[in-house]
PyMOL Python script that loads the backbone (N, CA, C, O; Angstrom):
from pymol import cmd

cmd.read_pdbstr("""\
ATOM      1  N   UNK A   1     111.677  92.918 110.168  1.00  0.00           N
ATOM      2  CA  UNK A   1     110.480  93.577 109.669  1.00  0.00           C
ATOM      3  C   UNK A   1     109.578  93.899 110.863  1.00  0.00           C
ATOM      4  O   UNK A   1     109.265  93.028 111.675  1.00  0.00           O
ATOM      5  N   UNK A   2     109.161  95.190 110.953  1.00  0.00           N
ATOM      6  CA  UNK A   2     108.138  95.354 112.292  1.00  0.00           C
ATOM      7  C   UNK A   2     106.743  94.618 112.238  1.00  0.00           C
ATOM      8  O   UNK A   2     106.223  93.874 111.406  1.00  0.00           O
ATOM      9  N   UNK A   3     106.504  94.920 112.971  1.00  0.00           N
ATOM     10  CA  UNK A   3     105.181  93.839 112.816  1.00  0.00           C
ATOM     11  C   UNK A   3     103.854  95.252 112.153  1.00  0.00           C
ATOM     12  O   UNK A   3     102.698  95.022 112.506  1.00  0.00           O
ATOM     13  N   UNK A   4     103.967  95.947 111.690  1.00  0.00           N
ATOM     14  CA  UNK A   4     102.808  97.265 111.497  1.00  0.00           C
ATOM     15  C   UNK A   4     103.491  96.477 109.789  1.00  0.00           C
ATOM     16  O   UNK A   4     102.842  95.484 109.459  1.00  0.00           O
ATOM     17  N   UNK A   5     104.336  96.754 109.078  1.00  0.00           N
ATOM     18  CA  UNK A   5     104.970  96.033 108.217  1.00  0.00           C
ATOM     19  C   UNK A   5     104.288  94.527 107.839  1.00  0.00           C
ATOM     20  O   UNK A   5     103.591  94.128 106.907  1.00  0.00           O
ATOM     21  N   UNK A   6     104.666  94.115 108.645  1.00  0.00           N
ATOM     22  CA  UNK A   6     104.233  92.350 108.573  1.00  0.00           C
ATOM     23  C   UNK A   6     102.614  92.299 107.752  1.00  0.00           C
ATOM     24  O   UNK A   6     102.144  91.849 106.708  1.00  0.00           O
ATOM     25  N   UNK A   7     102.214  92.961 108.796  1.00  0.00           N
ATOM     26  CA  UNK A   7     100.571  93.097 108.730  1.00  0.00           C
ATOM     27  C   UNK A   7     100.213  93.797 107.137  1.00  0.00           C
ATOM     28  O   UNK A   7      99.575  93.252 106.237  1.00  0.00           O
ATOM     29  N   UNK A   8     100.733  94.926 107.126  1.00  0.00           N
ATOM     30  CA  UNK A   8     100.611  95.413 105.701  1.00  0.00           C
ATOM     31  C   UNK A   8     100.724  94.522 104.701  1.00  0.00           C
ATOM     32  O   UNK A   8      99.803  94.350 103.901  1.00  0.00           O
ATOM     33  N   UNK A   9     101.826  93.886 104.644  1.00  0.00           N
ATOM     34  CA  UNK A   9     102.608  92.970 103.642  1.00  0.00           C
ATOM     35  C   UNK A   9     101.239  91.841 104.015  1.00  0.00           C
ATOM     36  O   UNK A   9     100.689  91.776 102.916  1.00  0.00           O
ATOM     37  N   UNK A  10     100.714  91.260 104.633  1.00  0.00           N
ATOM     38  CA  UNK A  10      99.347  90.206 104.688  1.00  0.00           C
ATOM     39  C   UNK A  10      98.025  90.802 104.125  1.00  0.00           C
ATOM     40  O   UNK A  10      97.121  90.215 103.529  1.00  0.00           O
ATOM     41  N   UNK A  11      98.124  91.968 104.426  1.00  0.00           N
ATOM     42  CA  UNK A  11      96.707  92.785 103.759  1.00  0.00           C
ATOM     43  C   UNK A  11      96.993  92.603 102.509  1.00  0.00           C
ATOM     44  O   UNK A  11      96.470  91.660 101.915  1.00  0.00           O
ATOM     45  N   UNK A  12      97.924  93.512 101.823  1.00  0.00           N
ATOM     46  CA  UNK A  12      98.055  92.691 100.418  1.00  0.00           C
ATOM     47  C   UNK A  12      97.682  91.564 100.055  1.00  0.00           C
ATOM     48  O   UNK A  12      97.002  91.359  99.050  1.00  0.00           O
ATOM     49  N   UNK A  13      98.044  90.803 100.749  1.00  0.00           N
ATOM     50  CA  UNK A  13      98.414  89.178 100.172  1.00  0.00           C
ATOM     51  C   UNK A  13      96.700  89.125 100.316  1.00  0.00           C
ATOM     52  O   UNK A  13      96.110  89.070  99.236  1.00  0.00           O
ATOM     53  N   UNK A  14      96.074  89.134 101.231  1.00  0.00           N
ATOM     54  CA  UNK A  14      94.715  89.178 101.753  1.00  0.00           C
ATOM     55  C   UNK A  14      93.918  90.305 100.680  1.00  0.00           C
ATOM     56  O   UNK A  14      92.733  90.051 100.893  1.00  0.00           O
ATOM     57  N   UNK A  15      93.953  91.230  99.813  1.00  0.00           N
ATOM     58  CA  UNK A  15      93.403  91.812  99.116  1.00  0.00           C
ATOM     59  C   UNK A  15      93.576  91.188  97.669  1.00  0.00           C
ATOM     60  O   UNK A  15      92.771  91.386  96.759  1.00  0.00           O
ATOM     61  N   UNK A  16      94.489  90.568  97.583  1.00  0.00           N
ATOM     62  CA  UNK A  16      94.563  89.803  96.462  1.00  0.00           C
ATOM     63  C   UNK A  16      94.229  88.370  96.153  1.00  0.00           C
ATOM     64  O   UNK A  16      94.478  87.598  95.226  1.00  0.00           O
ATOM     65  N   UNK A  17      93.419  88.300  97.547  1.00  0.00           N
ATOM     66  CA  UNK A  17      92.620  86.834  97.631  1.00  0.00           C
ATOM     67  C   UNK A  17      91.235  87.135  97.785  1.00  0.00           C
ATOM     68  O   UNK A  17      90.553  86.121  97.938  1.00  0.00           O
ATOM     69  N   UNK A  18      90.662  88.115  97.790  1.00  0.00           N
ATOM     70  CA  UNK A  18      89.139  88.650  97.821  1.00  0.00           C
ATOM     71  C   UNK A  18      88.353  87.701  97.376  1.00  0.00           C
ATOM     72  O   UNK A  18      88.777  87.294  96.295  1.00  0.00           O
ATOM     73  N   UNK A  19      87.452  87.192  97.699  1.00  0.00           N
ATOM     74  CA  UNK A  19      86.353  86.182  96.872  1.00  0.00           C
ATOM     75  C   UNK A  19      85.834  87.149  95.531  1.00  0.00           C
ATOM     76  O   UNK A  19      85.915  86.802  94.353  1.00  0.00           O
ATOM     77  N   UNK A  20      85.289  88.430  96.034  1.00  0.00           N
ATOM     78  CA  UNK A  20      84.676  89.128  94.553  1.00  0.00           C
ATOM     79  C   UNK A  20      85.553  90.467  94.955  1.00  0.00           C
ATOM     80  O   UNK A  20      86.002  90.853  96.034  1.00  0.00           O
ATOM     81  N   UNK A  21      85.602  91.010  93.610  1.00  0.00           N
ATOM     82  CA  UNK A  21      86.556  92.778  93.336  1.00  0.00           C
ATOM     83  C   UNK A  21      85.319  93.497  93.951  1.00  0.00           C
ATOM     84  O   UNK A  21      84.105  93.322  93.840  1.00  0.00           O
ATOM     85  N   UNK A  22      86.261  94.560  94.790  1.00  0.00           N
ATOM     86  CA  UNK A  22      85.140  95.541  95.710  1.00  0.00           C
ATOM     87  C   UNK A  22      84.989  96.490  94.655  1.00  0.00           C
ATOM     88  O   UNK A  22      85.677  96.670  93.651  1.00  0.00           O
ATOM     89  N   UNK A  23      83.813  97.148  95.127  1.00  0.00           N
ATOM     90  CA  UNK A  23      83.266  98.671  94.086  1.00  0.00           C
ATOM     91  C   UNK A  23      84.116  99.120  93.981  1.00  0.00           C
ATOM     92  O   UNK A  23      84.953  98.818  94.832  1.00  0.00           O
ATOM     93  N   UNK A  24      84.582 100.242  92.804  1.00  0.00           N
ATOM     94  CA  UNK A  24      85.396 101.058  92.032  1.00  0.00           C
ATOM     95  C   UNK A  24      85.951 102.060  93.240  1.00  0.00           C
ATOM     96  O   UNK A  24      87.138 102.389  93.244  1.00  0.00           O
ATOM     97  N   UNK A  25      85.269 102.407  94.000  1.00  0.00           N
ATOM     98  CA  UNK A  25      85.071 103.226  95.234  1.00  0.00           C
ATOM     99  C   UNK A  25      86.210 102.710  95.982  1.00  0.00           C
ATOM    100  O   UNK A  25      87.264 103.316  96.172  1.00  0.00           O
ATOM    101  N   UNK A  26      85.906 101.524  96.399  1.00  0.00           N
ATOM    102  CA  UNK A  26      86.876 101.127  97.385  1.00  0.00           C
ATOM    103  C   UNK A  26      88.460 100.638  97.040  1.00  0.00           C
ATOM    104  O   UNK A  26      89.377 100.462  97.843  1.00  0.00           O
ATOM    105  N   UNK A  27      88.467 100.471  95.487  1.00  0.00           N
ATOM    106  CA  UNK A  27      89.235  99.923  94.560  1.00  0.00           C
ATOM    107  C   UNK A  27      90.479 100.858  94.872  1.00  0.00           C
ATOM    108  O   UNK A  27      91.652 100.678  95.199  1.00  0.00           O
ATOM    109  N   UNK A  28      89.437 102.234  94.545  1.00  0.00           N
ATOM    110  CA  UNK A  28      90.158 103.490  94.416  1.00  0.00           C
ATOM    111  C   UNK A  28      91.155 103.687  96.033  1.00  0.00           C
ATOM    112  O   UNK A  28      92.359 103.438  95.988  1.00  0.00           O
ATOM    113  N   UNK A  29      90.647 104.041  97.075  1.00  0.00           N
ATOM    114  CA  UNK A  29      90.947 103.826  98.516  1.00  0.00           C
ATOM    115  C   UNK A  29      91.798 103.018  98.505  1.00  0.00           C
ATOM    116  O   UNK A  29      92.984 103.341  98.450  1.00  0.00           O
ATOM    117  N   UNK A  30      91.304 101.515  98.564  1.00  0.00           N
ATOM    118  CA  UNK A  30      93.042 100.898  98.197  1.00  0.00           C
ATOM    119  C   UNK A  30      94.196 101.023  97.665  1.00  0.00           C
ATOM    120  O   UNK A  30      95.289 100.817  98.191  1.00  0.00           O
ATOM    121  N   UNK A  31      93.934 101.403  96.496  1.00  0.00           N
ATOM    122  CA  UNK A  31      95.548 102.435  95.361  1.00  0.00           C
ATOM    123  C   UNK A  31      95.554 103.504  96.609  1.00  0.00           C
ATOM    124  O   UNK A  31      96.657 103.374  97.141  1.00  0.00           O
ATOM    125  N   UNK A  32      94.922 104.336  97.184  1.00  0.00           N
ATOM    126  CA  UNK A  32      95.400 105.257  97.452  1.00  0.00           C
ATOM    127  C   UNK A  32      96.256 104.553  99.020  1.00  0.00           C
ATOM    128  O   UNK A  32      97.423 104.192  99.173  1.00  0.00           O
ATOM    129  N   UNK A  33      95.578 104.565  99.581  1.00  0.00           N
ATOM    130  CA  UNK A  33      96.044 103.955 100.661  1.00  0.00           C
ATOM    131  C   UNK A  33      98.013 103.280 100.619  1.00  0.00           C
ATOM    132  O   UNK A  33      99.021 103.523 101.283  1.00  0.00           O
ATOM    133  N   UNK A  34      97.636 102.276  99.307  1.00  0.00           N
ATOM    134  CA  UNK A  34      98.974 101.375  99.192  1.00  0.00           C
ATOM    135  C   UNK A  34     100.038 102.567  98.409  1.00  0.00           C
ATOM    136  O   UNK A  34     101.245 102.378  98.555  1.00  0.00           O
ATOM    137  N   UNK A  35      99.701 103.463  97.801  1.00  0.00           N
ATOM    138  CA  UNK A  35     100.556 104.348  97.314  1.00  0.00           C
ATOM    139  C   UNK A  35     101.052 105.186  98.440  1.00  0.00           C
ATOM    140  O   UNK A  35     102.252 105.458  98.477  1.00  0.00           O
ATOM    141  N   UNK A  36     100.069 105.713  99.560  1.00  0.00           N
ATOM    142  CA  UNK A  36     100.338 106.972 100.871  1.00  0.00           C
ATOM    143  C   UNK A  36     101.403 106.206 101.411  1.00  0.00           C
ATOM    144  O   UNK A  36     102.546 106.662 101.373  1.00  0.00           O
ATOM    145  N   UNK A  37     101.170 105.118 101.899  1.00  0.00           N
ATOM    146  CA  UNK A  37     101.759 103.845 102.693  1.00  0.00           C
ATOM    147  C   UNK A  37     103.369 103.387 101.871  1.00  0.00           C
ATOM    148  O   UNK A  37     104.407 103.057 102.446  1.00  0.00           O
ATOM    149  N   UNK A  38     103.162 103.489 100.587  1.00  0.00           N
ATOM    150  CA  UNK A  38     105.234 103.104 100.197  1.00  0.00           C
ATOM    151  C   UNK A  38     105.762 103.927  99.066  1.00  0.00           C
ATOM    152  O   UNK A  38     106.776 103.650  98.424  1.00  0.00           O
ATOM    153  N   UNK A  39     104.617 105.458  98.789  1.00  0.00           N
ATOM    154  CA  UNK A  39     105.967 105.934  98.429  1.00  0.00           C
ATOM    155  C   UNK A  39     105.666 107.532  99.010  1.00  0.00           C
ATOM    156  O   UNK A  39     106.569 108.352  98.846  1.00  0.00           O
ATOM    157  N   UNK A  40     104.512 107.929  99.626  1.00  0.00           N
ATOM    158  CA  UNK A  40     104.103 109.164 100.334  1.00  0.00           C
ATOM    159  C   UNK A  40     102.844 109.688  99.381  1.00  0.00           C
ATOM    160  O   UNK A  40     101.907 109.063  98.884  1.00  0.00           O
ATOM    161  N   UNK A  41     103.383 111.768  99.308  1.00  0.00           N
ATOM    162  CA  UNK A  41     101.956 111.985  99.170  1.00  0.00           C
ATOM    163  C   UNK A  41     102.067 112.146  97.262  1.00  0.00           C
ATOM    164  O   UNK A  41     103.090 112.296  96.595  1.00  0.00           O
ATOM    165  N   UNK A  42     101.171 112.084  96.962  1.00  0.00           N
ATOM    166  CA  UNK A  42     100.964 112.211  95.070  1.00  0.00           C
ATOM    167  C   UNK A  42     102.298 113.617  94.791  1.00  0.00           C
ATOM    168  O   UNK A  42     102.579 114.668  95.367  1.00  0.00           O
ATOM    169  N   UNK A  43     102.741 112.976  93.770  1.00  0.00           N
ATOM    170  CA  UNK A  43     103.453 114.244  93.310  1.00  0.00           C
ATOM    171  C   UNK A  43     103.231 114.449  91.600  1.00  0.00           C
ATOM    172  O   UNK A  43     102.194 113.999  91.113  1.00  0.00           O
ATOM    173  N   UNK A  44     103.942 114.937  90.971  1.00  0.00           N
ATOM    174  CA  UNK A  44     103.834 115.407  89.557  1.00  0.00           C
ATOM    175  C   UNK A  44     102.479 116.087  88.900  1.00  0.00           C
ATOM    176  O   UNK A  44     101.887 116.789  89.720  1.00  0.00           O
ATOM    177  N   UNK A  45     101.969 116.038  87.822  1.00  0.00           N
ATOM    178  CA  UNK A  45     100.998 116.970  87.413  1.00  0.00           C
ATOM    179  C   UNK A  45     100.062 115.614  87.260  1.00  0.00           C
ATOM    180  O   UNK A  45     100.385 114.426  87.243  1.00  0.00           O
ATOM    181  N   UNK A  46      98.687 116.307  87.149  1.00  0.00           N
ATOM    182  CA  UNK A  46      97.313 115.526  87.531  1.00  0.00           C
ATOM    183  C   UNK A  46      97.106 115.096  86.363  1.00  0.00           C
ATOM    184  O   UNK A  46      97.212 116.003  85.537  1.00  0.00           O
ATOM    185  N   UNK A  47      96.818 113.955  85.859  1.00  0.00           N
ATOM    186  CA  UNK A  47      96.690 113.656  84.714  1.00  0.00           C
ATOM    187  C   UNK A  47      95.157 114.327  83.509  1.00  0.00           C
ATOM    188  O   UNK A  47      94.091 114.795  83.911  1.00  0.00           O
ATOM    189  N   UNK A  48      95.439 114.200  82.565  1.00  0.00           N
ATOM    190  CA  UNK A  48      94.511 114.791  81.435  1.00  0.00           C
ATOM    191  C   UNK A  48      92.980 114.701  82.204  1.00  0.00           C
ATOM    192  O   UNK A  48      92.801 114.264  83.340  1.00  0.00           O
ATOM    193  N   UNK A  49      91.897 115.244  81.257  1.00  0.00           N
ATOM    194  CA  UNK A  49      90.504 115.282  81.692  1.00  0.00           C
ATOM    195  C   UNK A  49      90.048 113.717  81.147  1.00  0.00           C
ATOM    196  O   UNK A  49      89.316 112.887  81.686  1.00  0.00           O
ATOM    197  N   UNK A  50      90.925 113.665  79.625  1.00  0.00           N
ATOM    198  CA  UNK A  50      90.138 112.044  79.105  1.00  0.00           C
ATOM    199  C   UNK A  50      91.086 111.037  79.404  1.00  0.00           C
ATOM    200  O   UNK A  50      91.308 110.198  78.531  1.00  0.00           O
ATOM    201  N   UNK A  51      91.789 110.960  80.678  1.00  0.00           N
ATOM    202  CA  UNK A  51      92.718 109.736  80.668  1.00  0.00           C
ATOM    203  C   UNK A  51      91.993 109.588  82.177  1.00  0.00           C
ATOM    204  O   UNK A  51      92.363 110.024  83.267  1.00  0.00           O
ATOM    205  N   UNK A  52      90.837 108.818  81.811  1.00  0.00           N
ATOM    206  CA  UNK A  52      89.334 108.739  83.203  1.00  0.00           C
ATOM    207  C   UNK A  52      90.425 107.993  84.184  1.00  0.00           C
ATOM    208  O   UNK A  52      90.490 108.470  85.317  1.00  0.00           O
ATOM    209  N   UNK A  53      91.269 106.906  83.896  1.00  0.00           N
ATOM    210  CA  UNK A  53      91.636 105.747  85.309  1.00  0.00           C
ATOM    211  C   UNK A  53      92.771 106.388  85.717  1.00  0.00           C
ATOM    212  O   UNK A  53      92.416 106.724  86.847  1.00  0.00           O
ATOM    213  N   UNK A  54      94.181 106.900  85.560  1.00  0.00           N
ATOM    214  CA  UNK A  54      94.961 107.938  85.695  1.00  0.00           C
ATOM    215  C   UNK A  54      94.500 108.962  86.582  1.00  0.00           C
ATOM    216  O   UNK A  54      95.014 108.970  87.700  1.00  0.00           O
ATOM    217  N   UNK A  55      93.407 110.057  86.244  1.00  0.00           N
ATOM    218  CA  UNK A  55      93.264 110.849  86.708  1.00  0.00           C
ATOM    219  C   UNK A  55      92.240 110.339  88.092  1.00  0.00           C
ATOM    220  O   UNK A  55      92.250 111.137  89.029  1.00  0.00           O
ATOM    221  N   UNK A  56      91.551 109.336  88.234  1.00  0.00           N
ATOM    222  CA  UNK A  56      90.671 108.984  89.127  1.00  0.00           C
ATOM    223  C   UNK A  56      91.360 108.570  90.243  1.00  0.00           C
ATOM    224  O   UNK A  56      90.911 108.944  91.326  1.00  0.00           O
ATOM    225  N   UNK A  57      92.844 107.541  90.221  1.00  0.00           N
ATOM    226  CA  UNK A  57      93.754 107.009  90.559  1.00  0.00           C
ATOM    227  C   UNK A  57      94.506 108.350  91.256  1.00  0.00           C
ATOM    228  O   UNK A  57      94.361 108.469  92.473  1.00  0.00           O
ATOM    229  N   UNK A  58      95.383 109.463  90.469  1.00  0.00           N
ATOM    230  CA  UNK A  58      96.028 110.351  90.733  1.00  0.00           C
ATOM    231  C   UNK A  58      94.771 111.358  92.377  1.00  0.00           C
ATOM    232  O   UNK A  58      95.288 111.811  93.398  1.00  0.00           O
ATOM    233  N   UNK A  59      93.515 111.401  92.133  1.00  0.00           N
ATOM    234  CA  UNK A  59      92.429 112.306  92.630  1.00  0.00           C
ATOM    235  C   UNK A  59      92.373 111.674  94.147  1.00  0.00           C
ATOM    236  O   UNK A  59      92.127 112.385  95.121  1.00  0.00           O
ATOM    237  N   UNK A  60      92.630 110.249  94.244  1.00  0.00           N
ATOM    238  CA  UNK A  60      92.154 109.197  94.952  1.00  0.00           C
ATOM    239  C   UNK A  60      93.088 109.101  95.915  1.00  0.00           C
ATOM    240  O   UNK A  60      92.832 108.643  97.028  1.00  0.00           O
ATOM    241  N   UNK A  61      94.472 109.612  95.487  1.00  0.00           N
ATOM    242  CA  UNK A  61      96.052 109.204  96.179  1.00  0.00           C
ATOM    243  C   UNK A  61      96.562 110.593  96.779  1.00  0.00           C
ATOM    244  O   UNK A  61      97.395 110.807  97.659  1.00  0.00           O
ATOM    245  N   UNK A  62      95.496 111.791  95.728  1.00  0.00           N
ATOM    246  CA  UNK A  62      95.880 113.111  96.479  1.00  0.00           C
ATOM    247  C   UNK A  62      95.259 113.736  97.779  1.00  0.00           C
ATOM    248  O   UNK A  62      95.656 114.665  98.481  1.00  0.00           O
ATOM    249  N   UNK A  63      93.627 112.541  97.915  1.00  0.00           N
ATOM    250  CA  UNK A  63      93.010 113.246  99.122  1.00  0.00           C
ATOM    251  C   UNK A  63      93.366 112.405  99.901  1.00  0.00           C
ATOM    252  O   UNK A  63      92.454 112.273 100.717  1.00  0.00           O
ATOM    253  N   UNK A  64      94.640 111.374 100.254  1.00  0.00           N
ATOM    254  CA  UNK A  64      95.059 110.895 101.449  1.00  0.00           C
ATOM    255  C   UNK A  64      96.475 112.014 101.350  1.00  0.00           C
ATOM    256  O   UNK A  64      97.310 111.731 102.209  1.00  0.00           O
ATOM    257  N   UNK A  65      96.728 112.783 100.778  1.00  0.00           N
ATOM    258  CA  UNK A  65      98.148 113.191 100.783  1.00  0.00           C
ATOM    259  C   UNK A  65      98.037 113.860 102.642  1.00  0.00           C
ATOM    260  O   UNK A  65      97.077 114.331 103.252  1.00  0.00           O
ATOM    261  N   UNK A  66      99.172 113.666 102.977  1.00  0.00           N
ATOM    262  CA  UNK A  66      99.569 114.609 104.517  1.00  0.00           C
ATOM    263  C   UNK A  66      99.503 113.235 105.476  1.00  0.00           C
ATOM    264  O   UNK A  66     100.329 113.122 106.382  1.00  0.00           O
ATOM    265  N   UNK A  67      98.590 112.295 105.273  1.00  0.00           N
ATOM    266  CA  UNK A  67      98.434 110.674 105.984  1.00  0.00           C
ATOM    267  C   UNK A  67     100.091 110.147 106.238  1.00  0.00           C
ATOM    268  O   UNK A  67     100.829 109.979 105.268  1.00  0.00           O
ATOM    269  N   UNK A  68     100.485 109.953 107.411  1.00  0.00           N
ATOM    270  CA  UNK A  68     101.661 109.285 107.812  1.00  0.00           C
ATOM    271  C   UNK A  68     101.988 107.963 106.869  1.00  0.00           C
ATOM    272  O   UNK A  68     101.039 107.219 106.618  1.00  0.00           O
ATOM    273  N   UNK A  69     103.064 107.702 106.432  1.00  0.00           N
ATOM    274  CA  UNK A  69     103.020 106.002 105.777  1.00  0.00           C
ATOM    275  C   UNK A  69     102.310 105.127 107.228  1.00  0.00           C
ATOM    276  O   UNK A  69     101.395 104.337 106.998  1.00  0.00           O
ATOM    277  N   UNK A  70     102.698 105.289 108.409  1.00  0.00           N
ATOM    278  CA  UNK A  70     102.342 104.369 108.985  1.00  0.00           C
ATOM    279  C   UNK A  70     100.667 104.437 108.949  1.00  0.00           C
ATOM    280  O   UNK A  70      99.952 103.526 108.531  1.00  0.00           O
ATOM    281  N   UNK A  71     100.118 105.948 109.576  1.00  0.00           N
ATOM    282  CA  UNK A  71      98.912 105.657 109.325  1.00  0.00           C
ATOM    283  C   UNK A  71      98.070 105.211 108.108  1.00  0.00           C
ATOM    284  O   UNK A  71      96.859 105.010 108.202  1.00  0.00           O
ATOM    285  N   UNK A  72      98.657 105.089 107.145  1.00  0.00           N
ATOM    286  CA  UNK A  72      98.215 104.790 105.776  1.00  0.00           C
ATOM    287  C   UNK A  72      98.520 103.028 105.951  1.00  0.00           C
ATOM    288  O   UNK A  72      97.470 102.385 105.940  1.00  0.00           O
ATOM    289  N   UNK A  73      99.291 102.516 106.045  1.00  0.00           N
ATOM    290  CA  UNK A  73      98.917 101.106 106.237  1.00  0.00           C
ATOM    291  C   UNK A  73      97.961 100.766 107.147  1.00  0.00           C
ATOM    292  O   UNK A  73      96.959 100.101 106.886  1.00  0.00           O
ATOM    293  N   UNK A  74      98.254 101.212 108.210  1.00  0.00           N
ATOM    294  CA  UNK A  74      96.684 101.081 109.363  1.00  0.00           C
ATOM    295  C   UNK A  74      95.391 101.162 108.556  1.00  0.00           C
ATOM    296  O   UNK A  74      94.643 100.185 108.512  1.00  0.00           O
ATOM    297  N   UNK A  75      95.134 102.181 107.980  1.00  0.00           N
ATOM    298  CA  UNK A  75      94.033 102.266 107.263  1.00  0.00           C
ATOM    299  C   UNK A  75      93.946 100.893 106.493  1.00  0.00           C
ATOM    300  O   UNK A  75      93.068 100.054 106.691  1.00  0.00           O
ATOM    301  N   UNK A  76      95.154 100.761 105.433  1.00  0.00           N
ATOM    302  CA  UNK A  76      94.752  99.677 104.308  1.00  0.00           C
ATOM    303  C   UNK A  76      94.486  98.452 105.161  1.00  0.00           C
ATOM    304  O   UNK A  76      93.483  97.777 104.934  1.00  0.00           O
ATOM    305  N   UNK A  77      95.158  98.194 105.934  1.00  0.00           N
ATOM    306  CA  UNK A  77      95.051  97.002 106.768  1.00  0.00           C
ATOM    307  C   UNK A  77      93.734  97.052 107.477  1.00  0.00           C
ATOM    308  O   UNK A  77      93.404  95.923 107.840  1.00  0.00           O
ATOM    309  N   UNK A  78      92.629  98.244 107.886  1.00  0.00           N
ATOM    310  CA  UNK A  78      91.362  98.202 108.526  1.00  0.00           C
ATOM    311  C   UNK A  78      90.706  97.368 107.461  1.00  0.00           C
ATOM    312  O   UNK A  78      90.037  96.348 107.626  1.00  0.00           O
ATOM    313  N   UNK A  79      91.153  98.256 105.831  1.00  0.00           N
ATOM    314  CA  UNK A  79      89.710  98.121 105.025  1.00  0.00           C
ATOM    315  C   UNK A  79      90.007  96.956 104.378  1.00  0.00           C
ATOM    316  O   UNK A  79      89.063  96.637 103.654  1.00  0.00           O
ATOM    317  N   UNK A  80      91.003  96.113 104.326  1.00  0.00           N
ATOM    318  CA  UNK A  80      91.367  94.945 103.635  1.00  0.00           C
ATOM    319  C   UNK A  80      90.350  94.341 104.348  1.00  0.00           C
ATOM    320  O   UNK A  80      89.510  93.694 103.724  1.00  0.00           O
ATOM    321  N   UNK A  81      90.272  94.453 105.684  1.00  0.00           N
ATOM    322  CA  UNK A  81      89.952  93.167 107.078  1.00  0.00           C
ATOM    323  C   UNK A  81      88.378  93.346 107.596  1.00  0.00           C
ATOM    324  O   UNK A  81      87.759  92.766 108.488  1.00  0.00           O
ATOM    325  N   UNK A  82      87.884  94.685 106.402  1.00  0.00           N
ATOM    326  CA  UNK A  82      86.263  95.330 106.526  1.00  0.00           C
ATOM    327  C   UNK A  82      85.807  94.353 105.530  1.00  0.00           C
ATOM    328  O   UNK A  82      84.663  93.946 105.731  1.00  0.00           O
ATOM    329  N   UNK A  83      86.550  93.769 104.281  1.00  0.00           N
ATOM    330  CA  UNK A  83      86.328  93.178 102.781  1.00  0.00           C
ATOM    331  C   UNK A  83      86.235  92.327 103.198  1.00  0.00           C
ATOM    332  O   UNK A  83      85.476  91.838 102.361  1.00  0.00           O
ATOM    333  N   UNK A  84      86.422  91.280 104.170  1.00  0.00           N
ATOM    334  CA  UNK A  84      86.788  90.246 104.780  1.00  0.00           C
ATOM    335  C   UNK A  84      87.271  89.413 103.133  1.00  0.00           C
ATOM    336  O   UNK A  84      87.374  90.034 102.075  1.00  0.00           O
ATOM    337  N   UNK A  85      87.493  87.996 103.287  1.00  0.00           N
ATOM    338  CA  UNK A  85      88.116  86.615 102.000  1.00  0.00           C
ATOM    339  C   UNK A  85      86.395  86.500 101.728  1.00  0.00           C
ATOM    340  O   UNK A  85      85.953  85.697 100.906  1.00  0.00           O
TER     341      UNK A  85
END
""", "prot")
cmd.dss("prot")
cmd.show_as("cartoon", "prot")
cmd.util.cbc("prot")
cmd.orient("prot")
């Protein structure tokens, strides 16, 4: 496992130990981030106008689209380590 890898795989682990859930804002950034990072950029159709978490989620994952996977863990791994435990 490379170590850019390693680190990712700890941000997780480290975002899922947060003392309190960050704003909706940053919530969002994270999905996007961890989606750019393991499976690339958003694909399929944008979800409905009244399916609010879907489409906020889908909006969130499309303005990182073109972001390298690697640079997309870099990122998640900055803002995990901005949240501090």
């Amino acid at each position: 496992m490379s170590d850019l890898m390693a680190r990712f795989t700890q941000a997780q682990a480290d975002a899922n130990q947060l003392a309190s859930r960050p704003d909706d804002q940053t919530m969002l950034k994270l999905y996007a981030l961890y989606k750019q990072a393991t499976v690339g950029d958003a694909t399929g159709d944008r979800p409905g106008v009244f399916d609010f978490v879907r489409r906020a989620k889908f909006d969130a994952w499309s303005a990182v689209e073109g972001t390298s996977k690697n640079d997309a863990m870099k990122q998640y791994i900055a803002l995990v380590a901005s949240l501090g435990r």
